[in-house]
DOLOVO-914672 format. One record per residue (C-alpha): residue number from 0; residue in three letters; chain; x, y, z. Coordinates in Angstrom, 2 decimals. Layout:
BEGIN
NODE   pos   code   unit         X         Y         Z
NODE   NUM    ALA      A         X         Y         Z
...
END
This chain:
BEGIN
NODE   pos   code   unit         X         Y         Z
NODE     0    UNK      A      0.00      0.00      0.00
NODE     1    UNK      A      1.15      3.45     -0.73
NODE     2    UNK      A      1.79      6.37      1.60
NODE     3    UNK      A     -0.65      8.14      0.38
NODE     4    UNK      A     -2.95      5.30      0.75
NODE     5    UNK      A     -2.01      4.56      4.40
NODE     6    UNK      A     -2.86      8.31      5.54
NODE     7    UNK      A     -5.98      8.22      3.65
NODE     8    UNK      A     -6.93      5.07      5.75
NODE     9    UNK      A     -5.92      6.43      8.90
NODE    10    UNK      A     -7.99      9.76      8.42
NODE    11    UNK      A    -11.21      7.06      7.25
NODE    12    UNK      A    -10.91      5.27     10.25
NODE    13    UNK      A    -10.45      8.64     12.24
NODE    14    UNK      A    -13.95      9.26     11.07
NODE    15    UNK      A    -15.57      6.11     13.18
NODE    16    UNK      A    -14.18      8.00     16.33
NODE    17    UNK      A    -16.67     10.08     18.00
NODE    18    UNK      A    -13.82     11.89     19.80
NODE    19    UNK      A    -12.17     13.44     16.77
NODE    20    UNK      A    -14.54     16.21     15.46
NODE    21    UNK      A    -13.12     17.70     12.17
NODE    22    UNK      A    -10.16     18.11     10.13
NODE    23    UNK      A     -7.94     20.16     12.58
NODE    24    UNK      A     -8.46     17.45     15.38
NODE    25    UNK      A     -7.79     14.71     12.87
NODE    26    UNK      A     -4.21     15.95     12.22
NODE    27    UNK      A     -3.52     16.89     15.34
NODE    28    UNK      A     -4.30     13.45     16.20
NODE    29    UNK      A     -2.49     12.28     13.57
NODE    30    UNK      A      0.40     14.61     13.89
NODE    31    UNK      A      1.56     13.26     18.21
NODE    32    UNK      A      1.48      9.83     16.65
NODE    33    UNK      A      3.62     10.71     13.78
NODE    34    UNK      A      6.27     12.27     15.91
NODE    35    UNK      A      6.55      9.44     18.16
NODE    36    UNK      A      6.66      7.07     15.25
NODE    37    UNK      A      9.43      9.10     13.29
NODE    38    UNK      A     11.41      9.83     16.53
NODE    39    UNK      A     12.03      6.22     17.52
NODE    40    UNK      A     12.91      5.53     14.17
NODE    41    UNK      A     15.63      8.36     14.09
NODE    42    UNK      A     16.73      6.59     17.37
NODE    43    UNK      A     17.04      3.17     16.12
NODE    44    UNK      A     19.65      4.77     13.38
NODE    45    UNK      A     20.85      7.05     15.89
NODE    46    UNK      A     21.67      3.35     17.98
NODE    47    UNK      A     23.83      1.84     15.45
NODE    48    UNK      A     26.12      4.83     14.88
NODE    49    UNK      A     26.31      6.36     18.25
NODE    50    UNK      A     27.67      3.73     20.98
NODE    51    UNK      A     26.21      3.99     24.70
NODE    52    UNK      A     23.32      6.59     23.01
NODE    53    UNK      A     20.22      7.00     25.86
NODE    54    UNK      A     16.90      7.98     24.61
NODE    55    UNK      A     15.27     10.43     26.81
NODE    56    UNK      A     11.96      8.82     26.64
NODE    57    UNK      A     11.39      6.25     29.26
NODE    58    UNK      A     11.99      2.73     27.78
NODE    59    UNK      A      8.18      1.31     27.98
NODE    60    UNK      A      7.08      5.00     26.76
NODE    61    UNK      A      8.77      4.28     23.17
NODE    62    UNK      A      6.52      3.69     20.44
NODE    63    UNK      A      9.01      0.11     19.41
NODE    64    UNK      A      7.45     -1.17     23.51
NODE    65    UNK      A      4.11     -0.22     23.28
NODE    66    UNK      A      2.87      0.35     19.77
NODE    67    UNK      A      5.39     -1.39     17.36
NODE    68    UNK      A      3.51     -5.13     17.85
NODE    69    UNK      A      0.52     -5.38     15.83
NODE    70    UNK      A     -1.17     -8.04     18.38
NODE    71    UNK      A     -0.03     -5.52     21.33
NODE    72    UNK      A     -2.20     -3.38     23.67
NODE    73    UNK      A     -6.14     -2.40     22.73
NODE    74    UNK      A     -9.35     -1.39     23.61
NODE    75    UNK      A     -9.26      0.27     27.12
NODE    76    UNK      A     -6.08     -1.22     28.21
NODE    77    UNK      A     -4.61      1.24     25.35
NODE    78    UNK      A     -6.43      4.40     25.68
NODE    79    UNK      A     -5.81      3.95     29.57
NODE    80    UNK      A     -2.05      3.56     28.82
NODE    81    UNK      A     -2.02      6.23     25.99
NODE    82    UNK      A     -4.22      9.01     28.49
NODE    83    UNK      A     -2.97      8.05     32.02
NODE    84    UNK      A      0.62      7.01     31.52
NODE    85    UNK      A      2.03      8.73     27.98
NODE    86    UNK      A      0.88     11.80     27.51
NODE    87    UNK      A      1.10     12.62     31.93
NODE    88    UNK      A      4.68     11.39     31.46
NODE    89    UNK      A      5.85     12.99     27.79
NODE    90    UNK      A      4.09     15.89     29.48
NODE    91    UNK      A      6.34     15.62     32.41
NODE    92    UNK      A     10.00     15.09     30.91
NODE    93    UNK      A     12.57     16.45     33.99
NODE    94    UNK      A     14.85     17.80     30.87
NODE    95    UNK      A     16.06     21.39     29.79
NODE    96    UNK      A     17.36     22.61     26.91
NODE    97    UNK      A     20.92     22.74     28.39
NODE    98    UNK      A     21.17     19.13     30.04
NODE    99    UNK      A     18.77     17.20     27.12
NODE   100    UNK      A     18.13     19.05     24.55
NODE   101    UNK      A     16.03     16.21     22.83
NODE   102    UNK      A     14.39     15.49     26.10
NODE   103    UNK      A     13.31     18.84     26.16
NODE   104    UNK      A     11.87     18.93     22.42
NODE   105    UNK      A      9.84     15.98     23.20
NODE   106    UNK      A      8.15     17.62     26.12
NODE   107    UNK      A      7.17     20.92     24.39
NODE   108    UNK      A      5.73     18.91     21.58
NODE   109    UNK      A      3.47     17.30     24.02
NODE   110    UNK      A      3.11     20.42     25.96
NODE   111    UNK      A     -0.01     20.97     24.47
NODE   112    UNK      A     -1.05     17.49     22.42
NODE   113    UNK      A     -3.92     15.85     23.21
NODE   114    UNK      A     -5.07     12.47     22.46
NODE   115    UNK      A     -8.90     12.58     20.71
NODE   116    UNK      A     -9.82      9.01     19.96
NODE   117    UNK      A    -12.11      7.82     22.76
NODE   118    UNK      A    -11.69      3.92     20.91
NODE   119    UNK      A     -8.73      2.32     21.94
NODE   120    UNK      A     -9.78     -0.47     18.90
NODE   121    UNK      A    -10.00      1.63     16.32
NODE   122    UNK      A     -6.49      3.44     17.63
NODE   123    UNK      A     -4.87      0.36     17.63
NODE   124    UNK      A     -5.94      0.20     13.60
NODE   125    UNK      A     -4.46      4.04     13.01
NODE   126    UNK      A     -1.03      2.75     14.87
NODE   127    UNK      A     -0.92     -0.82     12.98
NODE   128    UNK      A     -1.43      1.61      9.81
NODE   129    UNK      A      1.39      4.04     10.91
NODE   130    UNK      A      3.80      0.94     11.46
NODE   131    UNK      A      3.71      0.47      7.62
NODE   132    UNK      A      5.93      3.05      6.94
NODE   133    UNK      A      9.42      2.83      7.24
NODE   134    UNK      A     11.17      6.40      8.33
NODE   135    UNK      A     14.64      5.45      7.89
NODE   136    UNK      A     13.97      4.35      4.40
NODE   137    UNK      A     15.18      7.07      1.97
NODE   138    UNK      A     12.26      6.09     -0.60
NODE   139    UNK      A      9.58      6.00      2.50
NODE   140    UNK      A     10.83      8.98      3.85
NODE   141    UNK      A     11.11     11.14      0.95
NODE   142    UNK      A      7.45      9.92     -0.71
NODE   143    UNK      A      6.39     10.90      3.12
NODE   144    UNK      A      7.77     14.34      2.46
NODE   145    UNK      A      5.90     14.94     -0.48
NODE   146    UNK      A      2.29     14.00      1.07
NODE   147    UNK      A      3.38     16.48      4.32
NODE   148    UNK      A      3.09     19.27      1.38
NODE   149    UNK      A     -0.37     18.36      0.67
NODE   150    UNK      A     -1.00     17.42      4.34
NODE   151    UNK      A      0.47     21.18      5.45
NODE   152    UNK      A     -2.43     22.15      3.18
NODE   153    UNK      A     -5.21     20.59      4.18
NODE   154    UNK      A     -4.46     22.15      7.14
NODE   155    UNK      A     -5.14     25.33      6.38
NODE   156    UNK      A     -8.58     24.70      5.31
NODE   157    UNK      A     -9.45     24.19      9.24
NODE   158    UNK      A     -6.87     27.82     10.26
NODE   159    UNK      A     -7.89     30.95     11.53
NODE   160    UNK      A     -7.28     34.21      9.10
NODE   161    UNK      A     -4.38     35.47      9.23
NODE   162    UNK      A     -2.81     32.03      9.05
NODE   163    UNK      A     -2.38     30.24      5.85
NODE   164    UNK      A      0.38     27.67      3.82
NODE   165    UNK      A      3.11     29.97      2.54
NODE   166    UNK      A      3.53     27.91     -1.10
NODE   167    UNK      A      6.67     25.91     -1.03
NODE   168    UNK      A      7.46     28.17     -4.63
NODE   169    UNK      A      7.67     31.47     -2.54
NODE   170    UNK      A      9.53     30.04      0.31
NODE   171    UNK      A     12.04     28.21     -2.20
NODE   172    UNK      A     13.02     31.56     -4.33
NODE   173    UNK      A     13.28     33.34     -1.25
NODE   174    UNK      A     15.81     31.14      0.22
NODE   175    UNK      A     17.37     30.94     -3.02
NODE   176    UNK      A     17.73     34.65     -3.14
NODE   177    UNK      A     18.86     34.89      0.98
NODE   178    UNK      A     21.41     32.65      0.04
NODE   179    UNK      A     22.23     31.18      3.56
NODE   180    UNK      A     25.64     29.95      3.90
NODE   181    UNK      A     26.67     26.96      6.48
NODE   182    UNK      A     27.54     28.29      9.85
NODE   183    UNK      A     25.13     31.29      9.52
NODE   184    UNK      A     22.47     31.21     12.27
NODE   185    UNK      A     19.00     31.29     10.22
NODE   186    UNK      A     15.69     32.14     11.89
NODE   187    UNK      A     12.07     32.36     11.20
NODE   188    UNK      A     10.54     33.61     14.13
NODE   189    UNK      A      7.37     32.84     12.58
NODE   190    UNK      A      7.92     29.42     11.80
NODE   191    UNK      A      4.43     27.77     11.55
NODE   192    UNK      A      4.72     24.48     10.16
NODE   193    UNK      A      8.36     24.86      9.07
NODE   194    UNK      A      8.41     25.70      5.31
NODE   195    UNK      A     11.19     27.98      5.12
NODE   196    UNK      A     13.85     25.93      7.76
NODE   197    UNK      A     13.75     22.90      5.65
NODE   198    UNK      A     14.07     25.00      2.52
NODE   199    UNK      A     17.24     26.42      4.13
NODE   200    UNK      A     17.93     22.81      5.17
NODE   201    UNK      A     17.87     21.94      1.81
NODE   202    UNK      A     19.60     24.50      0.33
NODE   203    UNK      A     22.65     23.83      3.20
NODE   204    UNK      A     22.93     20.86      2.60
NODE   205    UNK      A     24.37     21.46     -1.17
NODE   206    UNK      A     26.88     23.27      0.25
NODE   207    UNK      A     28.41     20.58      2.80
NODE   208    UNK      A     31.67     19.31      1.89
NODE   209    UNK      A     32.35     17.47      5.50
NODE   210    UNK      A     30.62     15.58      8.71
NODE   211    UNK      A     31.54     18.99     10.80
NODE   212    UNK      A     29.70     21.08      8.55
NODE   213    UNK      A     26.80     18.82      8.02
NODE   214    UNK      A     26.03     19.27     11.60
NODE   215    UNK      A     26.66     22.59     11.94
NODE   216    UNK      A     23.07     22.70      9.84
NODE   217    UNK      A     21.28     21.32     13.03
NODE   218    UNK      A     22.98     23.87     15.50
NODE   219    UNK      A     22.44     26.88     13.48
NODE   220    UNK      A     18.61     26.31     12.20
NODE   221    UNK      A     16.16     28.03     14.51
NODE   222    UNK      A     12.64     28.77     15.20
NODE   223    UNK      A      9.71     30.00     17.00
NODE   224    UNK      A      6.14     29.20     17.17
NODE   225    UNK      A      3.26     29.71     19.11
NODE   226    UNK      A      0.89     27.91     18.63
NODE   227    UNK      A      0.79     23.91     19.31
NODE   228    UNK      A     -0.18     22.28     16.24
NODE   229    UNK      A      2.01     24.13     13.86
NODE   230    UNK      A      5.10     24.19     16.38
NODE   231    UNK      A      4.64     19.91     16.23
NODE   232    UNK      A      4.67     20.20     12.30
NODE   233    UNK      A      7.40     22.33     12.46
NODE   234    UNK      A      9.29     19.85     14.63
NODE   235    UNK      A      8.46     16.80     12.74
NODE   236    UNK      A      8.85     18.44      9.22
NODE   237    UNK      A     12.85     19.01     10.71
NODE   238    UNK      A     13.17     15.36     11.67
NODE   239    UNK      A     11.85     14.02      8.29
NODE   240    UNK      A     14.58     16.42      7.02
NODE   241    UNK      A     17.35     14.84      9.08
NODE   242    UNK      A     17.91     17.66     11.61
NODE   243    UNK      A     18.22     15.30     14.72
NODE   244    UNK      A     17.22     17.74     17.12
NODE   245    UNK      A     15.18     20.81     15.83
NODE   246    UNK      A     15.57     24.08     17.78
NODE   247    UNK      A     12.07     25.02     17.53
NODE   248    UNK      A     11.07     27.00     20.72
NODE   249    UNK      A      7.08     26.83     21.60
NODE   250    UNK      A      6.54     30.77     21.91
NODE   251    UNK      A      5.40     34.20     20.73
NODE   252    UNK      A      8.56     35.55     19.56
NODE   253    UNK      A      6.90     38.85     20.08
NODE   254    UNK      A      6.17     38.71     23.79
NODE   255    UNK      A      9.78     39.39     24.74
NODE   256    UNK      A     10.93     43.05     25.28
NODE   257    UNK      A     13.43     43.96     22.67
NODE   258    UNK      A     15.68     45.25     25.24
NODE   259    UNK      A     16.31     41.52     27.11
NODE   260    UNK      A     18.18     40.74     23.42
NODE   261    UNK      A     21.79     39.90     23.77
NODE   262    UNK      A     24.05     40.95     21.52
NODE   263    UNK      A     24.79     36.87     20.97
NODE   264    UNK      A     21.41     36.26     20.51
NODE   265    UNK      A     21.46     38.04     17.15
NODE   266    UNK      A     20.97     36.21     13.86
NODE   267    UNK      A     22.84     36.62     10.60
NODE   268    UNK      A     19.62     35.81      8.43
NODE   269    UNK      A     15.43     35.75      8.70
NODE   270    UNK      A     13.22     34.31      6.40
NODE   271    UNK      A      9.63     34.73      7.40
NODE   272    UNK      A      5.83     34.94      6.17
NODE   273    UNK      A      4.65     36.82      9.86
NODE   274    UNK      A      0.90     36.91     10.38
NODE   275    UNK      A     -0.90     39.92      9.21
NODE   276    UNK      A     -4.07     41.29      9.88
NODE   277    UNK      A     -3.74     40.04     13.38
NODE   278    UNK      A     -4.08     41.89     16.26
NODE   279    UNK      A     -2.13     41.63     19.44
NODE   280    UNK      A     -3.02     41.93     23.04
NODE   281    UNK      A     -2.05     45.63     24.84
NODE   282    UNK      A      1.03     43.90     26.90
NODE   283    UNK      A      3.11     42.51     23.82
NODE   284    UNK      A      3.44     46.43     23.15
NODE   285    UNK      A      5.03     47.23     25.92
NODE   286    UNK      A      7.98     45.84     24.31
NODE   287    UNK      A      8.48     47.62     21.92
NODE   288    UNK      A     10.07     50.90     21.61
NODE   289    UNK      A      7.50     53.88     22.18
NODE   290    UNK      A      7.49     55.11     18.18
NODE   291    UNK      A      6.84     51.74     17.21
NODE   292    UNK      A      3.99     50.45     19.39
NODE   293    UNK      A      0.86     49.06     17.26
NODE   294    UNK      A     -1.36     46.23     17.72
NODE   295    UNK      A     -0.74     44.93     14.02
NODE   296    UNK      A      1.26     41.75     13.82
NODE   297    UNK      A      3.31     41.80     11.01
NODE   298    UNK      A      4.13     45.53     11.91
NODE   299    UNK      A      5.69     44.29     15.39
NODE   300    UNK      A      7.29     40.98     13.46
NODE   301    UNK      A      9.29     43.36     11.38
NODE   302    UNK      A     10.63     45.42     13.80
NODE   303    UNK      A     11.76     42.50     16.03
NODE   304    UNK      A     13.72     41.45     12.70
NODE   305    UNK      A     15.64     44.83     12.39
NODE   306    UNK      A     16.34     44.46     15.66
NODE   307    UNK      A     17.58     40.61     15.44
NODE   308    UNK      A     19.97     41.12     12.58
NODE   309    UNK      A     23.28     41.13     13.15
NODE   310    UNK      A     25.26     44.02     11.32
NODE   311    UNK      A     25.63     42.61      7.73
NODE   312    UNK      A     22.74     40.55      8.21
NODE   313    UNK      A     19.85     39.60      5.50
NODE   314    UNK      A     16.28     39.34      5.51
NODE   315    UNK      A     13.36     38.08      3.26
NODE   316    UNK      A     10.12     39.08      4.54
NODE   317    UNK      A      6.54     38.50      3.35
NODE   318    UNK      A      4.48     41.61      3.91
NODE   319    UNK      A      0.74     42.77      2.42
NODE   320    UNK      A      0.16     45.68      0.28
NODE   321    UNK      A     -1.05     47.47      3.54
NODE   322    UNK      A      2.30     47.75      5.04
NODE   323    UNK      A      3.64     49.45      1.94
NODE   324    UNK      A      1.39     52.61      1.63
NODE   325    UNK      A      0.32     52.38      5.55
NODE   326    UNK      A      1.03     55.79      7.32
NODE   327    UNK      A      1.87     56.39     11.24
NODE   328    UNK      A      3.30     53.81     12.80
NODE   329    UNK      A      4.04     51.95      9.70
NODE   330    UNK      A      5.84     55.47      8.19
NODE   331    UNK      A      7.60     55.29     10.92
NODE   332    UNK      A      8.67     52.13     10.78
NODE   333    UNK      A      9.34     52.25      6.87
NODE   334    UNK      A     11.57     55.64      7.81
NODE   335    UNK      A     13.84     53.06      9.65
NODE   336    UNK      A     14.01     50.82      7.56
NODE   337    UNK      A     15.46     52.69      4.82
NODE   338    UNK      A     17.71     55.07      7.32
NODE   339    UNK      A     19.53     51.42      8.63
NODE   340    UNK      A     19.08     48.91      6.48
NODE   341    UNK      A     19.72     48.89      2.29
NODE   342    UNK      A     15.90     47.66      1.24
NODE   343    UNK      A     17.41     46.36     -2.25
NODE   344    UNK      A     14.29     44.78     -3.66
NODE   345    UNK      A     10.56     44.72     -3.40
NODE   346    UNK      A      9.09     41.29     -5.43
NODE   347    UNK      A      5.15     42.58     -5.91
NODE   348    UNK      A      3.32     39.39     -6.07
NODE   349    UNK      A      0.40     39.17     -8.09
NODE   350    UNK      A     -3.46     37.93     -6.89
NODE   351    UNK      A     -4.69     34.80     -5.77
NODE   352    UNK      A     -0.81     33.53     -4.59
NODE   353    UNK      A     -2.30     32.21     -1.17
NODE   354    UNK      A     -5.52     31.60     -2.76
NODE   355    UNK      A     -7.94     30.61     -1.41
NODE   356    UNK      A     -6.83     31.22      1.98
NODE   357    UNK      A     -6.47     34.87      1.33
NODE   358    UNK      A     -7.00     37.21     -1.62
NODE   359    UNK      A     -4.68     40.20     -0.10
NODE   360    UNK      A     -2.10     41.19     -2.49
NODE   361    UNK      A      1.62     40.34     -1.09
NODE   362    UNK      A      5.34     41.25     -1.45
NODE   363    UNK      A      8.44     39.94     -0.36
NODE   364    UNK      A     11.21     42.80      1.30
NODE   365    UNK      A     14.49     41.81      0.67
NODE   366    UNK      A     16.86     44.13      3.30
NODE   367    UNK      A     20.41     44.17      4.65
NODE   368    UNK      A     21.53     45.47      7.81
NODE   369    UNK      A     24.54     48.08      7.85
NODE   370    UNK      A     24.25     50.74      5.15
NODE   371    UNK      A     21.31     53.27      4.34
NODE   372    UNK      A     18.98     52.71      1.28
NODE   373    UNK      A     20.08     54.61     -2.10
NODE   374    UNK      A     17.18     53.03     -4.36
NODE   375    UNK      A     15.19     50.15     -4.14
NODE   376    UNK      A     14.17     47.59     -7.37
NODE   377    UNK      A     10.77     46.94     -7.80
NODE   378    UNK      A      9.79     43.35     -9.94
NODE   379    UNK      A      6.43     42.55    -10.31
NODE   380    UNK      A      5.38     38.77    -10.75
NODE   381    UNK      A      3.86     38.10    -13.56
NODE   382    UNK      A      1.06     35.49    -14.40
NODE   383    UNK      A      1.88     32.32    -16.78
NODE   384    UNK      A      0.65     32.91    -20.12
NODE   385    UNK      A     -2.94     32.41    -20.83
NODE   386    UNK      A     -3.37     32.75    -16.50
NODE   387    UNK      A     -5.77     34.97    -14.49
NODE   388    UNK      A     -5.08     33.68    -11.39
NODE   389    UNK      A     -3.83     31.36     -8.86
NODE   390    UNK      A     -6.06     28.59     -7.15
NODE   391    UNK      A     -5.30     25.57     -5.12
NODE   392    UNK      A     -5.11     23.24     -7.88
NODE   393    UNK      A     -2.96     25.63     -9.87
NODE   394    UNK      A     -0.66     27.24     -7.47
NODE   395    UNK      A      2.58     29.25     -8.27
NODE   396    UNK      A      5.46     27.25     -9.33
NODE   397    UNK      A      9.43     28.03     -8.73
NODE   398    UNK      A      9.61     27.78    -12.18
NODE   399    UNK      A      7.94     30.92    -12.70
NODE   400    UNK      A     10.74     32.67    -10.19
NODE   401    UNK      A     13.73     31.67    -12.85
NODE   402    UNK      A     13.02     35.03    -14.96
NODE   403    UNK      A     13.73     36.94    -11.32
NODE   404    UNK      A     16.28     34.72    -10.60
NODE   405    UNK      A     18.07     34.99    -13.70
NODE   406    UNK      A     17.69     39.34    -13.56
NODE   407    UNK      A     18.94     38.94    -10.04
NODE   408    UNK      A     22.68     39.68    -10.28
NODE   409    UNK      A     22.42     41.51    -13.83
NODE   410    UNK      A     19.80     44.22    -12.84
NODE   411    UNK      A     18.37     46.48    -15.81
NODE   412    UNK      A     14.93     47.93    -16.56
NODE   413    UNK      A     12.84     46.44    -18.33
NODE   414    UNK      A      8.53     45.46    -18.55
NODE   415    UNK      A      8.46     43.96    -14.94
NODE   416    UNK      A     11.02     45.59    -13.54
NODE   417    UNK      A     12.14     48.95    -12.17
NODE   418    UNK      A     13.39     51.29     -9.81
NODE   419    UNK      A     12.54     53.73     -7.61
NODE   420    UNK      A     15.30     56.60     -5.69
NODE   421    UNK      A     15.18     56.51     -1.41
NODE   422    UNK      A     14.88     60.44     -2.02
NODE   423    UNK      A     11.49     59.79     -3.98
NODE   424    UNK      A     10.10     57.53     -1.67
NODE   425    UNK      A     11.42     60.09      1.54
NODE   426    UNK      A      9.34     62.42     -0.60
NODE   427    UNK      A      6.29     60.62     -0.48
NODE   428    UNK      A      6.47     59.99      3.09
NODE   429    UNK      A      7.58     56.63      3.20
NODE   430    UNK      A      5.14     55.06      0.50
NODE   431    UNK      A      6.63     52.16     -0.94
NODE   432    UNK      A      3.27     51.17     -2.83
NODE   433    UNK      A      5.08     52.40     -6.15
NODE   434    UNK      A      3.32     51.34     -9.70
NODE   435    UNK      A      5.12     49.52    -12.24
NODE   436    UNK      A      5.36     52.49    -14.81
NODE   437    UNK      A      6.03     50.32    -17.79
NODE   438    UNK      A      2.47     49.06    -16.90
NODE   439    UNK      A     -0.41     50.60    -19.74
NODE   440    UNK      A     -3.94     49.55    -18.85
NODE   441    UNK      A     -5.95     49.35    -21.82
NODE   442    UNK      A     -9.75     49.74    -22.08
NODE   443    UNK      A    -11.14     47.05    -23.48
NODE   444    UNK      A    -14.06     44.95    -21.56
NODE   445    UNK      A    -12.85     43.13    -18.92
NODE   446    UNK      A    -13.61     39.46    -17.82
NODE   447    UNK      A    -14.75     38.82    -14.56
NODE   448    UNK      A    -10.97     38.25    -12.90
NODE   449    UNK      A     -9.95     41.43    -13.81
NODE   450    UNK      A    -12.97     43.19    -12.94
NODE   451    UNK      A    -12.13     41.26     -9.26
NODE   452    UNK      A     -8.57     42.92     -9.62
NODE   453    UNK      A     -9.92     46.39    -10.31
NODE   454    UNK      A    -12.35     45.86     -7.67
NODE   455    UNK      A     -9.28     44.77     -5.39
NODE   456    UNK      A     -6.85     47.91     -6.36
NODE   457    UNK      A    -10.02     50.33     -5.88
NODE   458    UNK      A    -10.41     49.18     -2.37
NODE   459    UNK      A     -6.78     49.70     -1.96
NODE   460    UNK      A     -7.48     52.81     -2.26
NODE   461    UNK      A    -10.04     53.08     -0.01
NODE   462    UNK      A     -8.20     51.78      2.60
NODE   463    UNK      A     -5.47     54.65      2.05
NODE   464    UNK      A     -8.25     57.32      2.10
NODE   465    UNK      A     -9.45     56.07      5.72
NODE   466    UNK      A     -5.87     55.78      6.93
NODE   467    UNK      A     -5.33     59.65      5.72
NODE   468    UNK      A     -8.51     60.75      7.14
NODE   469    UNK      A     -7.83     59.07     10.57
NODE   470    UNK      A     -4.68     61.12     10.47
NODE   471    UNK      A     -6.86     64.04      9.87
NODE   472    UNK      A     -9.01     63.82     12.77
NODE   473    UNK      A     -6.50     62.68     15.14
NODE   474    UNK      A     -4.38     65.98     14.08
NODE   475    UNK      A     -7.42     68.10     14.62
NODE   476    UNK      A     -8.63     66.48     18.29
NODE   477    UNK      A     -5.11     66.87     19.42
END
């Protein structure tokens, strides 16, 4: 039986469970077991190479003592084990990230898990299917990888806005373009489910040319995520991409003052899709500086980054089209942008790129710490030919990124690209919503997906109007 088959079993026989109510609870359920499984696989090769090696998980607690036997443990006898013995003791792990640093990541994973199947029969099926699949089988493990794209997906479906699968196309190029080198400490303080760390795992691991360097990858990959689900993805998505022991903290990167930072805790490249549109609560502004307090998310994600970068550091953020023509605290956070950091390049993404999670138009900021901006290059994505728009059956592909790529280093003017003077931009008080000017719109009658896109760019506008006319009244009450 395939993978794909075997997951499409488990989720079936998922659905007999009256505990597990909906897609989000089905992967989460599915997602603790998975972890488990893949860990004491990594441990069995981790056995025959390291001598005297000690898993930190109590011996009758692995998943080879309790769930590897087909004919093992059932009915109640399992779903008493698996509620009043495994998850109390995962829970429970007496490890830090200092004295067992894999003891540790198995007890923040489980921080928050929860076991949802009320049948311990029709568990015992979804761990007999699990057993199937080999981990430390390259083939296994790198069909598995594929279906955890499409699994990362479905996902989505059951998230809150704000919160949606950055395509594996964006998060490729923008790697690509970071260029991370081995030995550079790379962080996405955003990290969801992991899509940009094992990009950068991937691209790393083209550049290793000894055993030294290959595991400098695992010491110098790092993330942070908040919420439970995504942080176990995150976690597991490492494992599957042979990073023995992910640093992926379980936390809101933003709800530490900037000013507890040490200078050794700074980073010499981010790569991050932050969520936007969020709001967050009154105390996570406390800790940030006075000028740059705001309740929008990606506003305080992008500060935290300037202020994580080491000097001749890189970043690739994804922001909306808000951020770029937003006034007050986003001017003012656009005015230091360009004052410390070069913003080199501005990729405008066209519509429908996260469809159908969201329809807001998005960019990805490419900055370096160290030197002022002079100008900044604008490219604009273009569709395919004969496109209108992205869906989820037709989603971006990197090979639409290899005319950016290939302008990258040799950078001239032309249809989608061009650029626009720091002066210009000071000018226009910090509005980095500039037009492509080699753009003509011609009027002729318009299908129904450009109609949506005029529709879209008028509301823009809109949205600018109440911004300025906020200022307005907040100028004239003061």
């Amino acid at each position: 039986m395939t993978i794909t088959n075997v997951i499409k079993t488990i989720q079936d026989i998922m659905r007999q469970d009256s505990g597990v109510d909906g897609d989000a609870q089905r992967i989460a359920q599915l997602v603790w077991m998975l972890f488990l499984k893949i860990f004491d696989d990594k441990e069995q090769e981790i056995e025959l190479f390291r001598d005297g090696y000690q898993s930190p998980i109590p011996k009758d607690l692995q998943w080879r003592s309790w769930a590897a036997d087909d004919e093992g443990m059932t009915g109640d006898e399992l779903s008493d084990f698996v509620n009043n013995r495994l998850f109390p003791e995962l829970k429970n792990l007496p490890y830090t990230p200092q004295d067992n640093p894999r003891g540790f990541m198995v007890r923040e994973v489980f921080s928050d898990a929860y076991n949802y199947m009320k049948s311990g029969t029709l568990l015992r099926q979804v761990i007999n299917k699990l057993n199937e699949v080999d981990f430390n089988s390259s083939e296994d493990r790198h069909l598995f990888n594929d279906l955890y794209e499409s699994f990362l997906k479905d996902l989505q479906s059951a998230g809150n806005a704000g919160e949606f699968y950055t395509p594996r196309a964006v998060t490729q190029f923008m790697v690509d373009m970071i260029n991370p080198q081995v030995g550079e400490v790379v962080l996405d303080p955003a990290c969801g489910t992991g899509g940009f760390l094992t990009n950068t795992v991937d691209h790393l691991k083209k550049q290793v040319k000894s055993v030294e360097e290959y595991d400098l990858i695992s010491k110098t990959i790092r993330g942070i995520e908040k919420k439970p689900l995504p942080h176990i993805l995150a976690t597991t998505n490492l494992i599957l991409h042979e990073v023995d022991n992910p640093h992926i903290n379980h936390g809101n990167s933003l709800s530490r003052p900037l000013r507890d930072y040490k200078k050794k805790e700074r980073v010499n490249v981010v790569v991050t899709n932050p969520p936007f549109g969020g709001i967050e609560e009154d105390g996570i502004q406390a800790n940030f500086p006075s000028a740059f307090k705001t309740k929008e998310t990606a506003d305080l994600f992008l500060v935290l980054i300037m202020h994580l970068l080491k000097e001749d550091g890189r970043a690739a953020i994804v922001l909306p089209d808000g951020f770029l023509f937003g006034e007050g605290v986003k001017t003012r956070i656009k005015e230091k942008l360009l004052q410390e950091f070069n913003l080199h390049t501005i990729v405008r993404l066209p519509n429908g790129v996260f469809a159908p999670y969201t329809l807001i138009k998005t960019n990805l900021l490419f900055f370096e710490k160290g030197s002022s901006t002079k100008e900044i290059w604008y490219y604009e994505h273009p569709y395919p030919e004969g496109m209108k728009s992205y869906s989820k059956t037709k989603p971006i592909r990197i090979e639409e990124f290899d005319r950016e790529k290939a302008w990258w280093n040799h950078r001239v003017e032309n249809e989608y690209a061009w650029k626009v003077s720091a002066e210009e931009i000071t000018k226009q008080n910090y509005n980095l919503d500039q037009q492509n000017p080699h753009y003509l719109v011609e009027e002729t009658e318009k299908t129904p997906e450009e109609l949506l896109l005029v529709l879209e760019e008028n509301e823009n506008k809109i949205v600018k109007s109440i911004t300025k006319l906020k200022q307005l009244l907040g100028e004239k009450s003061s």
